[in-house]
C-alpha positions as CSV (number, residue, x, y, z in Angstrom):
1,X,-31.1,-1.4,13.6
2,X,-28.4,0.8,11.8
3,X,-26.4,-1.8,9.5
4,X,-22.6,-1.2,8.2
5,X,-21.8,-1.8,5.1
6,X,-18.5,-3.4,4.4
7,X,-17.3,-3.5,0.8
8,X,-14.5,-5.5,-0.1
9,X,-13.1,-5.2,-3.7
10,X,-11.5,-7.6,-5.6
11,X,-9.0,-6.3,-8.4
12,X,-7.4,-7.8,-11.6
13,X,-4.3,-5.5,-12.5
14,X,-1.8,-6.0,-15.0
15,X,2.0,-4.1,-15.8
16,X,4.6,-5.5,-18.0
17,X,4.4,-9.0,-17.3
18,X,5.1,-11.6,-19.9
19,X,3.6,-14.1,-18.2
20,X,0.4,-12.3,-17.4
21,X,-3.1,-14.1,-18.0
22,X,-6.4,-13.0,-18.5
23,X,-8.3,-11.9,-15.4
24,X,-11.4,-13.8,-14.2
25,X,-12.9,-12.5,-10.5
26,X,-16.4,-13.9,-9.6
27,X,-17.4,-15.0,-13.1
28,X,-16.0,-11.9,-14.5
29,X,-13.0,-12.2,-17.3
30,X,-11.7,-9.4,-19.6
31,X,-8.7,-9.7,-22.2
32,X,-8.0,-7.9,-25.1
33,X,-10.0,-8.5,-28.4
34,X,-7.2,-8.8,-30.6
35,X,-3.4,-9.4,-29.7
36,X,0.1,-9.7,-31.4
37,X,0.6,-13.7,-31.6
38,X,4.8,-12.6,-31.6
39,X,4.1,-10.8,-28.0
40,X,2.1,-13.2,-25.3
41,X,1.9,-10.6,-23.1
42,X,-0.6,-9.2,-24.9
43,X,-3.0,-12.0,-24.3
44,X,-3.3,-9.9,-21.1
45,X,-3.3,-6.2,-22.0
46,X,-2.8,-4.3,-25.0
47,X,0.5,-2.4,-25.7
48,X,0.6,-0.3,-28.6
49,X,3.3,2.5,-29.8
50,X,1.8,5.4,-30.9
51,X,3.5,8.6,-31.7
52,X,2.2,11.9,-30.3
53,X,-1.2,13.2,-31.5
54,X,-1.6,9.7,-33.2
55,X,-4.6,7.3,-32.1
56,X,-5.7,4.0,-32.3
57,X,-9.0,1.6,-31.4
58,X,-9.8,-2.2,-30.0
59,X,-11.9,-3.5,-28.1
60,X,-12.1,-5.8,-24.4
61,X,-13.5,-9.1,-24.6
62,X,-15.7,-9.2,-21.6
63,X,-16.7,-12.7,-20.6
64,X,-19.4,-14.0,-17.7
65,X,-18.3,-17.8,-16.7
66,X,-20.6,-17.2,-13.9
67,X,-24.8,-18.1,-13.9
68,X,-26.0,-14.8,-13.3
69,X,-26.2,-12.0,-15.3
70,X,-23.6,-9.1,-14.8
71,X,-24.2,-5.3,-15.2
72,X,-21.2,-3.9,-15.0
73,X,-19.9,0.1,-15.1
74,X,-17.3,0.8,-17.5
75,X,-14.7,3.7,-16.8
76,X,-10.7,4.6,-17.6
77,X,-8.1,4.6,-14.8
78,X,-4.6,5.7,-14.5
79,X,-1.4,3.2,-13.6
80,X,-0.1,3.6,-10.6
81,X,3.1,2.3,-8.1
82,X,1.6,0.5,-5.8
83,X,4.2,1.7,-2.2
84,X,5.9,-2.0,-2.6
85,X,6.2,-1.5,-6.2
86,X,4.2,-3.0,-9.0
87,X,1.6,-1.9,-11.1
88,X,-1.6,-1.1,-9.8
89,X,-4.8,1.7,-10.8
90,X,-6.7,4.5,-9.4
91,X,-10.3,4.2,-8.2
92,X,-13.5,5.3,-9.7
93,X,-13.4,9.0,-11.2
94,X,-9.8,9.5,-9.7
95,X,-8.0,10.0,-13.5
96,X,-5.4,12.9,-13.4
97,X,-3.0,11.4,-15.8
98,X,-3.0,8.7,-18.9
99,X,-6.3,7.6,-18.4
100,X,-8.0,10.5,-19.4
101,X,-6.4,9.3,-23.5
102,X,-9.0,6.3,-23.1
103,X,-12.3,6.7,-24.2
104,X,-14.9,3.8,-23.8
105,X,-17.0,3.7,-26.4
106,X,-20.1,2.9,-23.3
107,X,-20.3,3.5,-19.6
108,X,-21.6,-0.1,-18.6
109,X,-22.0,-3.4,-20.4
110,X,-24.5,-6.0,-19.5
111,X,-22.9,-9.4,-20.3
112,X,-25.2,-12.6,-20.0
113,X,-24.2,-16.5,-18.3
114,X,-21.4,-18.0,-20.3
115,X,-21.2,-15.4,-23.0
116,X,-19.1,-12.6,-24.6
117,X,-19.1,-8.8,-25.4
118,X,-16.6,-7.0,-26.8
119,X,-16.9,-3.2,-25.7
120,X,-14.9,-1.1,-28.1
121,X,-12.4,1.6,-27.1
122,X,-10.2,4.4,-28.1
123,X,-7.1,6.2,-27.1
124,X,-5.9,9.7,-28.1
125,X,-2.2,10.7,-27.2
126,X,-2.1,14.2,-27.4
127,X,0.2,16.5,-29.4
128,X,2.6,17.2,-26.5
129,X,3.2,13.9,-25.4
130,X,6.0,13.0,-24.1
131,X,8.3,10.0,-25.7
132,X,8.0,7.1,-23.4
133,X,5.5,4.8,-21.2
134,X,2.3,5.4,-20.2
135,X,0.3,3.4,-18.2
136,X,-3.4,3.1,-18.2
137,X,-6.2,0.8,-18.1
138,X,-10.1,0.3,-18.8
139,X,-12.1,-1.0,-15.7
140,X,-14.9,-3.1,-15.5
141,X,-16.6,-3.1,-12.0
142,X,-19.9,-5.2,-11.0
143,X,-22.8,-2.3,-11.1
144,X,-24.7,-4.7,-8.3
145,X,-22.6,-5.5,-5.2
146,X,-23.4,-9.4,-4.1
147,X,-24.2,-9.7,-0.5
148,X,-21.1,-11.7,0.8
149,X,-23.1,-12.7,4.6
150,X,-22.4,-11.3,7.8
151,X,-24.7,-11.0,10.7
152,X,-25.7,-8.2,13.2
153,X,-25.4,-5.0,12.8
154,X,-22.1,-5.6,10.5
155,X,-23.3,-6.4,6.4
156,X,-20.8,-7.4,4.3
157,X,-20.9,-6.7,0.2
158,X,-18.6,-7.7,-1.9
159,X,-17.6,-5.7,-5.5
160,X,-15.9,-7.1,-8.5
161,X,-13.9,-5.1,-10.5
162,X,-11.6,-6.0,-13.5
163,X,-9.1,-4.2,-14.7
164,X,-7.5,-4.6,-18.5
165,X,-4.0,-2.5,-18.8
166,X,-3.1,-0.6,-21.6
167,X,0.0,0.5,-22.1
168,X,1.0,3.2,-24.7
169,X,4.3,3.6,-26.3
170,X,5.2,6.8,-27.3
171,X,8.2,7.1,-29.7
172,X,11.7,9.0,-29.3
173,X,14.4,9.5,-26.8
174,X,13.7,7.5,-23.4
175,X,15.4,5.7,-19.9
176,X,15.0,4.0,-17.1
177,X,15.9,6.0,-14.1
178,X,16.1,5.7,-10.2
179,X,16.8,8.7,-7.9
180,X,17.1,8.0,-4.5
181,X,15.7,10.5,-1.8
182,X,15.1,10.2,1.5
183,X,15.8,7.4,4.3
184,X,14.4,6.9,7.6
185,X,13.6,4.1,10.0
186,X,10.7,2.6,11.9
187,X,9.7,-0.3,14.2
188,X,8.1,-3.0,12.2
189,X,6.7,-5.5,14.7
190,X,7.6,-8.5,13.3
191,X,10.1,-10.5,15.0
192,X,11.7,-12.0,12.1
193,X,12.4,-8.5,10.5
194,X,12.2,-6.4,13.8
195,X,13.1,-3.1,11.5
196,X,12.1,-1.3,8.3
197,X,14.3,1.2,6.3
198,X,12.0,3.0,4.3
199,X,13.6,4.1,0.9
200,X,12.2,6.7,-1.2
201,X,12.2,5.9,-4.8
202,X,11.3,7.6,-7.8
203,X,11.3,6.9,-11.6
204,X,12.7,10.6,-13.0
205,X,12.8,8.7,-16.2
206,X,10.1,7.9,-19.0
207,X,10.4,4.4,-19.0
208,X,8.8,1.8,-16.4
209,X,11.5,-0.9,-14.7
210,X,12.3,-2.9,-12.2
211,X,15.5,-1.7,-10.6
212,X,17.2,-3.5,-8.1
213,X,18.0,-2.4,-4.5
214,X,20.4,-2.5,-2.4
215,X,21.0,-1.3,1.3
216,X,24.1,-1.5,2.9
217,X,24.1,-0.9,6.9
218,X,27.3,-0.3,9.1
219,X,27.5,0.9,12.8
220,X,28.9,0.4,16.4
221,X,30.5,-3.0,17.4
222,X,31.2,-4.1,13.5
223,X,28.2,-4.2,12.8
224,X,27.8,-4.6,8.7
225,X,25.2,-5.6,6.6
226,X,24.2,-5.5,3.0
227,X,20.7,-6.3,1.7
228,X,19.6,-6.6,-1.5
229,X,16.5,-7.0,-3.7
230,X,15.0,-6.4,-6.9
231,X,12.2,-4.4,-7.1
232,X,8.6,-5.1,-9.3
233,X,7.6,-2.2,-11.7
234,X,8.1,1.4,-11.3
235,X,6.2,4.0,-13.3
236,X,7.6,7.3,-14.7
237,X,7.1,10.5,-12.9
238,X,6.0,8.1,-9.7
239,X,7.9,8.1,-6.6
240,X,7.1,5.5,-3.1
241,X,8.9,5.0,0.3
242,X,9.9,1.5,-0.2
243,X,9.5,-0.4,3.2
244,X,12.9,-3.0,3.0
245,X,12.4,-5.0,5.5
246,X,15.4,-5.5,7.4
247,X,16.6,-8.5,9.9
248,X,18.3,-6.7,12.5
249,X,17.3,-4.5,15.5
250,X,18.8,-0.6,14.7
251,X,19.0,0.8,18.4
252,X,22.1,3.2,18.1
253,X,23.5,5.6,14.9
254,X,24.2,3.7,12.0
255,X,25.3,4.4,8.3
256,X,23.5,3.7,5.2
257,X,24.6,3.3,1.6
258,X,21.3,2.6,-0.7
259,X,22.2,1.9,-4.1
260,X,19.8,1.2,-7.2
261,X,20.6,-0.3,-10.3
262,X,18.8,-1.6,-13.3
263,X,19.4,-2.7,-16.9
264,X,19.6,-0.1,-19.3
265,X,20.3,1.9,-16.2
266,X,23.0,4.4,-17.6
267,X,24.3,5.5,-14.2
268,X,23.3,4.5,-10.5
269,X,21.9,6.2,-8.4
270,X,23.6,5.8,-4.7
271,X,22.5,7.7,-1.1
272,X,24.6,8.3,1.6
273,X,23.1,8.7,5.1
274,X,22.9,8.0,8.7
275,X,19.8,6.9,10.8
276,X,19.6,7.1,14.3
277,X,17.4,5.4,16.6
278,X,14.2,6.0,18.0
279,X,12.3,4.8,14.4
280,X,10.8,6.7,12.3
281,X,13.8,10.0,12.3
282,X,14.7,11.3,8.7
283,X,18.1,11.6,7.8
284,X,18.1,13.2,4.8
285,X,16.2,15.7,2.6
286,X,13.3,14.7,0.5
287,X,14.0,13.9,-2.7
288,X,14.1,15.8,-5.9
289,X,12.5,14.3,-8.8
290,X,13.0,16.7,-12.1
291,X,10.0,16.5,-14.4
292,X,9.5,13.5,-16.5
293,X,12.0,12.9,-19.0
294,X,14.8,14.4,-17.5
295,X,18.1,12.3,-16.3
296,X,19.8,12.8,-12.8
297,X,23.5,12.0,-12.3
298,X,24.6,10.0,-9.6
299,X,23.4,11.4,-6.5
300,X,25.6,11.6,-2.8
301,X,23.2,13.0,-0.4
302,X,25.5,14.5,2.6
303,X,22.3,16.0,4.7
304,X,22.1,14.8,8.2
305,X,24.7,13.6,8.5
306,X,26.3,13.7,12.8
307,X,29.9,14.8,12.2
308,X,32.5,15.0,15.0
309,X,34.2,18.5,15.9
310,X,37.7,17.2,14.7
311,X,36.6,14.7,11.8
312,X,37.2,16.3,8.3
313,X,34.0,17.3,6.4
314,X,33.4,14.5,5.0
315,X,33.3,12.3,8.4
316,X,30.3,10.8,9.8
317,X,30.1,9.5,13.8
318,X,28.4,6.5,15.1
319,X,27.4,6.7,18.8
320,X,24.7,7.7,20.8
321,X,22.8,10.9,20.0
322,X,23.2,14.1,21.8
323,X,21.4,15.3,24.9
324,X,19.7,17.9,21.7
325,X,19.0,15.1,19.6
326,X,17.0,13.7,22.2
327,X,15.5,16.8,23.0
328,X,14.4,16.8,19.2
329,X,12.8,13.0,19.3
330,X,10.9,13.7,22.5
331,X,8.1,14.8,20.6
332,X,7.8,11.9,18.7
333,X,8.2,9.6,21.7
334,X,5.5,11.1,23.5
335,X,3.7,10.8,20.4
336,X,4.1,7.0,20.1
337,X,3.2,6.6,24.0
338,X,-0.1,8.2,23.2
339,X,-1.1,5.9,20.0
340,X,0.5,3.1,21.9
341,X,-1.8,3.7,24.9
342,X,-5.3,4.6,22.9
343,X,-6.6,0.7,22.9
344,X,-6.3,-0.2,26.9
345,X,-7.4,3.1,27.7
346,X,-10.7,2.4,25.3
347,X,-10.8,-0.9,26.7
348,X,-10.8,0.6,30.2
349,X,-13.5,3.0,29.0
350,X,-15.9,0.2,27.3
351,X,-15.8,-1.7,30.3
352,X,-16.4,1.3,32.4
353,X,-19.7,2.1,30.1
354,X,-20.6,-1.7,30.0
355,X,-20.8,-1.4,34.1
356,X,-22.9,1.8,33.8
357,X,-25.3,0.1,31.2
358,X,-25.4,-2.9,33.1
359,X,-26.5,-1.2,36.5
360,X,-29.1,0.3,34.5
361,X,-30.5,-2.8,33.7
362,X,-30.0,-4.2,36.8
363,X,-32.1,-1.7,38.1
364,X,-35.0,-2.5,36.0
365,X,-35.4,-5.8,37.1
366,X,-38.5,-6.7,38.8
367,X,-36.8,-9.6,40.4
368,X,-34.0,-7.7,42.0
369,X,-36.5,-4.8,42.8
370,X,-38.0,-7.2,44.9
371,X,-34.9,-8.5,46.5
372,X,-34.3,-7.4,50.4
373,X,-31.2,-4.7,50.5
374,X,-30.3,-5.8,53.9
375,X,-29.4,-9.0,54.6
376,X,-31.6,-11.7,56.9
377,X,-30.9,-11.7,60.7
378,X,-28.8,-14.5,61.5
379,X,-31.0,-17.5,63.8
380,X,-29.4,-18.6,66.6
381,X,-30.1,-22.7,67.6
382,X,-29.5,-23.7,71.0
383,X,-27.5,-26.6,71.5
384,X,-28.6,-30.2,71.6
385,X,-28.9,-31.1,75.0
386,X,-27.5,-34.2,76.2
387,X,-29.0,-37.3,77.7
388,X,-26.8,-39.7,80.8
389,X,-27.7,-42.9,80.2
390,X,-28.2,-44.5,83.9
């Protein structure tokens, strides 16, 4: 019988959190060796400024609370922006950016019940560096998967991975910044929040934030709204489409205004566009995001805008679309009829092979084999005769 394998992974990550602890999944726990008693945070994960073509070296305290023995790989990963913001790291042999500084000094560890190893490290910033943060981290991941159950043809294995951040500071000029790029709408399925305007967000600056949002709807009937919320972490040079979940239905053309501020946010960065129902059409460009270290001034994106004939330039129309903006969402309606439709038409389809498979069987039995295809000929009873008492 051909079994599939299900792996299920669970992941300790840590950003910039003060209030960060130690992780500890399935008897695994890793920390730093040695931390700054002035900064908790570093309890958690290490943070150390080093200038360009500078180095330094520690070690992660890995500990077992578990009663099995744990062989674990040992590799560097690269920080992330997780798409709702927040800190998270790449996978296995997927380092492209600051991960490639850490060196482990081993490639696995095996740690015994209830003890310690420290497994020694080192990081090399390179001589073009730029000023700034740079998130990476040092994973820990079980070698030997533990069978988490299942039964039939479904197995279910479960991995344990670790993750200990370390964040490098390197010195000179650096911001915070936001640019805002493009905004677009979709269907979210959830009654309480019926809408999503996806945001696209990027950190143009060289420092990591957490820059507050805020999305400000207007449209036919008076309809205005202004939702705000402030973001987790955002990493430099990294850019998401932030889903903000929104609490009203958008079924016509309204206007958007999407600002983002932060402190130590020198200017904000504002967008100005329109979205039109269906979900899911863009209304402006995709954003720009200069190279990492460069500072964008505040940006008024104009593109996509509907304008009436006799409005001034810089007038925008609510209203239904035209009959050739219709024309132009066609294709995308047909396209969510057909992904809409794929699960009853497979249901039709399963059931249609289970009847075929079933006949097949059916046919096979010697019981039924035996079983007349016509049915009995009816008896006929004639009818009780009736006696005259004299």
């Amino acid at each position: 019988m051909r079994r599939v394998l299900l792996t299920g992974s669970v992941l300790a990550l840590f950003v910039a959190l003060p209030t960060a602890v130690s992780a500890d999944v399935g008897g695994l726990g890793v920390a730093p060796a040695h931390y700054d008693p002035s900064n908790p945070a570093t309890r958690s994960y290490f943070i150390r400024s080093v200038p360009a073509g500078g180095s330094f070296s520690d070690a992660v305290a890995v500990s077992n609370s578990g009663t099995g023995t744990l062989q674990l790989a040992v590799y560097p990963v690269d920080g992330l922006t997780a798409v709702t913001s927040g800190a998270v790291f790449s996978n296995e042999g997927a380092v492209s950016k600051w991960g490639s500084w850490i060196t482990p000094a081993v490639s696995s560890v095996t740690v015994g019940p209830g003890s310690t190893v420290d497994v020694p490290f080192t990081v090399s910033v390179p001589s073009n560096a730029t000023p700034g943060d740079h998130l990476a981290g040092i994973a820990f991941q079980d070698a030997v998967p533990s069978s988490g159950g299942g039964s039939g043809a479904v197995q279910v294995n479960t991995v344990y991975r670790a993750v200990v951040g370390v964040l490098v500071q390197v010195p000179g000029s650096a911001a915070f910044h936001v640019c805002v790029g493009q905004v677009s709408t979709q269907a979210s399925g959830n009654s309480s929040y019926p809408t999503t305007v996806s945001v696209v967000l990027g950190d143009d600056g060289r420092l990591l934030g957490k820059p507050t949002l805020a999305v400000a709807v207007t449209g036919p009937g008076g309809y205005n709204s202004t939702q705000t919320r402030t973001l987790d972490t955002i990493l430099p040079g990294d850019e998401i489409a932030y889903p903000f979940p929104w609490p009203d239905a958008i079924n016509n053309t309204y206007h958007v205004a999407v600002s983002v501020t932060a402190p130590g946010m020198t200017s904000v960065s504002t967008c100005l566009s329109n979205v039109t129902f269906p979900p899911g059409s863009s209304s402006v460009g995709p954003p720009n995001v200069p190279p990492t270290g460069t500072t964008t001034p505040p940006q008024h994106h104009g593109a996509g805008f509907r304008r009436s004939p006799s409005s001034g330039a810089g007038a925008a129309t609510a209203g239904p679309p035209s009959s050739d903006t219709w024309l132009n969402y066609l294709p995308k309606l047909l396209a969510q009829l057909i992904v809409k439709s794929t699960f009853p038409f497979l249901l039709a389809l399963l059931a249609f092979f289970f009847l075929i498979v079933q006949d097949r069987i059916d046919r096979r039995d010697p019981k039924l084999a035996l079983a007349p295809a016509r049915p009995d000929p009816e008896l006929n009873f004639p009818a009780p005769s009736r006696r005259v008492m004299a």
